[in-house]
N, C-alpha and C positions, 0 to 999 in steps of 0.2 A: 785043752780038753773041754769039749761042750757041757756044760749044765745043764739042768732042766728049773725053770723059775716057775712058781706057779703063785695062786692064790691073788690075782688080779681081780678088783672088781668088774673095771672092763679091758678090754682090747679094740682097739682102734686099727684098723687094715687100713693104712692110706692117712699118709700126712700133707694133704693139699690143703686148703685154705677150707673145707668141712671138714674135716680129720680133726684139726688143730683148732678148729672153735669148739667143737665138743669136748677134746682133750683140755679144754683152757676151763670150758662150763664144770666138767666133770672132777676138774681136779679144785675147784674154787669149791665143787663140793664137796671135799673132804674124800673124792672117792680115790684108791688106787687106780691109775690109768695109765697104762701103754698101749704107746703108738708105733706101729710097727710099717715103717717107707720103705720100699726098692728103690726109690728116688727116681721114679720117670714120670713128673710132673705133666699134664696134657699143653700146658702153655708154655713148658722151655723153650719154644724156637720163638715165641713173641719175646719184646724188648719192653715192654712197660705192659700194667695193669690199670686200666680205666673204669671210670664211673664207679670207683669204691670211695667210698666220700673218706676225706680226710687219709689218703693215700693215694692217690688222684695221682698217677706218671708213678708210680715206686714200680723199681724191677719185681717180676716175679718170686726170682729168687732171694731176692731181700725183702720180701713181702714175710715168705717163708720161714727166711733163719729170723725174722722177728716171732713170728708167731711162735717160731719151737724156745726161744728163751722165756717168752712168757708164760708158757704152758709150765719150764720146766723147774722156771719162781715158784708154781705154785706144789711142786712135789711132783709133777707128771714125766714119765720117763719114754726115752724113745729104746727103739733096736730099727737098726739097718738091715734089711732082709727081704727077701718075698716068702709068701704063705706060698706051703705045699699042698695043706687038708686043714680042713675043720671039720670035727668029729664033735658029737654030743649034744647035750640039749639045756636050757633052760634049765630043768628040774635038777640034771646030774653033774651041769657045769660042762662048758666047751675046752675041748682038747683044740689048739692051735699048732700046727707040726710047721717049721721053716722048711725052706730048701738048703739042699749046703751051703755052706759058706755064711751061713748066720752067726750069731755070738754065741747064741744057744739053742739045744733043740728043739723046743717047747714050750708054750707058757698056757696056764688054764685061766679061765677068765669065768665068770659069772655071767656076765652079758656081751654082746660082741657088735660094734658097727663097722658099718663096711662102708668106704668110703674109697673107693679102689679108681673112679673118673670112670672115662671112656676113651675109644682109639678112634680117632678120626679117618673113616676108610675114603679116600681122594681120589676122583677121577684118575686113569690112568693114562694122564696128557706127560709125555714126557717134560719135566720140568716142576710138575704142580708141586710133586713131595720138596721139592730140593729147596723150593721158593716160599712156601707153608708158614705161615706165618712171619712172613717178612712181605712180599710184592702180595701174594695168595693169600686172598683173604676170605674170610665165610661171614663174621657179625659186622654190619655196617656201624654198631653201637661202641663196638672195643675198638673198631677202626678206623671208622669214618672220616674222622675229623684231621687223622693225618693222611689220609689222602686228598683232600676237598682240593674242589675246584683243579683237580687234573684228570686226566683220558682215564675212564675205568670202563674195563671188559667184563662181560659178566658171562662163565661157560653154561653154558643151557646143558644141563641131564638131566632132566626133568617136568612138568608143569608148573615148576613151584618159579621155576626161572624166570617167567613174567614179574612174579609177588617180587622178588630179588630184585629185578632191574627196578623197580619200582621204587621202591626203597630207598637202593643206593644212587639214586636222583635227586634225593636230597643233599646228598652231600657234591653233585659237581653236575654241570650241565652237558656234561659229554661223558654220556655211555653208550655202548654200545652191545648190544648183546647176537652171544653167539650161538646161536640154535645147535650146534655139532650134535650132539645126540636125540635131542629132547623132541619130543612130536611134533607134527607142526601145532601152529597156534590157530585159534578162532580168529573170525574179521572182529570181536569185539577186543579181544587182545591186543591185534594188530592197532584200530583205532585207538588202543588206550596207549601204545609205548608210541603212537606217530603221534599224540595230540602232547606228548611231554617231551619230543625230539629225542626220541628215542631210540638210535640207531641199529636197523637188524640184520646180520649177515647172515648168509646159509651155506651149508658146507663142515665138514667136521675140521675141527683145528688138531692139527698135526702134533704140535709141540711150542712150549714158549722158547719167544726170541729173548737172549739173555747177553749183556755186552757189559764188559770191565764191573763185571759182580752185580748186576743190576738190570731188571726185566725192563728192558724196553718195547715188546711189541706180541703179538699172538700171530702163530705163522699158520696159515692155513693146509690144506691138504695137497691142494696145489700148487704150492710155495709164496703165494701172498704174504707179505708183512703188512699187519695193519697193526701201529703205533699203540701203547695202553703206559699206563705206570702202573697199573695193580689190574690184579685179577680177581673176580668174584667166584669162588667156588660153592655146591651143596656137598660138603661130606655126609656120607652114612654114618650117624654117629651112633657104633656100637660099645654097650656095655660091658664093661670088663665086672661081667656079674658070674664068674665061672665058677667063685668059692660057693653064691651064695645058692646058685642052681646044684651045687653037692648038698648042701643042707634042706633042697626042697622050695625054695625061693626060686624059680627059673625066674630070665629074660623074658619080655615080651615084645612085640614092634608097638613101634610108637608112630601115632599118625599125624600127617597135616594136613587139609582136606583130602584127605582120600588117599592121601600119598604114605607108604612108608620112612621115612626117616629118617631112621634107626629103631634101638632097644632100648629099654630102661624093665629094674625091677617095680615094682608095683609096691606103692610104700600108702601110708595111711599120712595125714598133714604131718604129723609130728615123724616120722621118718619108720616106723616100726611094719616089718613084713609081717610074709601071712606066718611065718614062723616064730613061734613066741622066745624074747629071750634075745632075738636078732633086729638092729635096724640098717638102714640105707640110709646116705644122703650124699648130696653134692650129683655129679653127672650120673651115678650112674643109678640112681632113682629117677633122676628129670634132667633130660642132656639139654636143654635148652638153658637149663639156667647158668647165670655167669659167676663172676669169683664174688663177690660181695652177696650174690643169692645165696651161693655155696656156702659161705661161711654162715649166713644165717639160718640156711638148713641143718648148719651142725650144730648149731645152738638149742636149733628145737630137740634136736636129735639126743642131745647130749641131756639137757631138760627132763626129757619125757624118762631117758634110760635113768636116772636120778631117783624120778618119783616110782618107778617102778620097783626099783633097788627098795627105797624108803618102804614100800606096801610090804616087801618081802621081809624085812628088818623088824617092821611091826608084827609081822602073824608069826614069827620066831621065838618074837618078846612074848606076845599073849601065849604060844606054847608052853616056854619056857617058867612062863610067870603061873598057869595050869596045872603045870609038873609039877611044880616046886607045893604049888598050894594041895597036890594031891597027898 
């Protein structure tokens, strides 16, 4: 039978690597803290997590079950689940409702972050989703370094696909990029990817070539194979901001020169929306940032909701202490 739990200081939507720094910050401060995961991490199809210092090659998912012991040393509790509704505010305290198949129906929280990622929306090359995070790749910085120095393809949907081939030139001298969708290019573009040997085909690409579990090549529309080991993709990286858009926080696009992107909610440095009481952090405040950004956005995150708790705990006491001297 479902219970209803309540009287949380906070609620945590989303146990990724910001989820669980703010639940580590929040519970080191003495505060009641649940975290509540569906568990569809955005980095499960990658094999390791780079450039977080001092976890440098750790899987994701052992990044993970580290963070949630240490969160849960310090008195911090999880539930397995996805959020249905958030209901209420700031002043009256937030109603949390699950979906079925939770532990329990409900838990109310005093303050609440959202830390829910993003969904990586993938060109629709047959092959791209299947390969995503394994040959298919988007950050040259989480990547790079295990592809260097072999064939990388880079799909153009975009303008930003020049910046991308650019990029991932550092890491191998054989790229090659594939205009399939993207506009064509300026003569200054063109001089900038010929003056770094930087190969352009035109034509949309059909589908990736895939042999004994392992992408070897990008097949063109007219059945050309031209040879790669990884792929460079741009996903639309949208916000899975849907709880926070109920509460009046919507999404918004997010640009690159001029380009849309994706979405992100709109947070203030310390992680706090336009809704008082509510913050963001990790993707889906700023999809660009990575797991080691992430967790230190939930530190701020986690911080700021601390001191704000603290402000509200002091004009209680002066209440209280009012009352009493009346």
């Amino acid at each position: 039978m479902k219970t209803h739990k309540v009287d949380f200081d906070v609620v945590v939507i989303g146990g990724g690597p910001a989820g669980l720094s703010a639940a580590l910050t929040l519970a080191r401060a003495r505060r009641s803290v649940l975290v509540i995961d569906a568990g569809e991490p955005r980095n499960a199809p990658a094999s390791h997590v780079h450039n977080y210092l001092g976890r440098e090659g750790i899987a994701p998912g052992e990044l993970l079950a580290v963070g949630r012991e240490e969160v849960a040393g310090y008195g911090g509790e999880f539930m397995a689940g996805r959020v249905g509704t958030v209901k209420g505010s700031a002043a009256d305290g937030f109603r949390v409702v699950l979906e079925e198949g939770a532990a329990v129906a409900e838990v109310t929280a005093s303050r609440l972050l959202v830390t829910t990622g993003l969904v990586d929306e993938l060109p629709p090359v047959p092959g791209v989703a299947e390969r995503f995070g394994r040959e298919v790749l988007h950050c040259p910085y989480c990547h790079g370094w295990e592809v260097r120095d072999t064939p990388i393809g880079v799909l153009a949907t975009g303008p930003l696909a020049v910046h991308q081939a650019q990029m991932w030139r550092q890491w191998s001298d054989d790229v090659t990029l594939f205009r399939h969708t993207a506009p064509d290019f300026d003569d200054e573009q063109y001089e900038q990817l010929a003056a770094r040997d930087i190969a352009v085909v035109d034509g949309e690409v059909a589908a990736l070539a895939v042999t004994d579990d392992r992408l070897t090549g990008v097949t063109l529309a007219g059945g050309r194979v031209i040879p790669v080991s990884a792929v460079v993709v741009a996903p639309l990286f949208t916000a899975r901001g849907g709880l926070l858009a109920d509460l009046g926080a919507a999404a918004v696009d997010r640009e690159m020169a001029g380009q849309v992107v994706g979405s992100h909610v709109p947070t203030d440095p310390a992680g706090a929306t336009s809704v008082p009481g509510v913050w963001a952090a990790g993707n889906v405040a700023d999809p660009t940032e990575t797991v080691i950004g992430s967790a230190v956005a939930g530190l701020r995150a986690g911080a700021a909701i601390n001191a704000d708790l603290t402000a509200e705990d002091t004009r209680r006491a002066v209440a209280a202490r009012r009352g009493d001297a009346a």
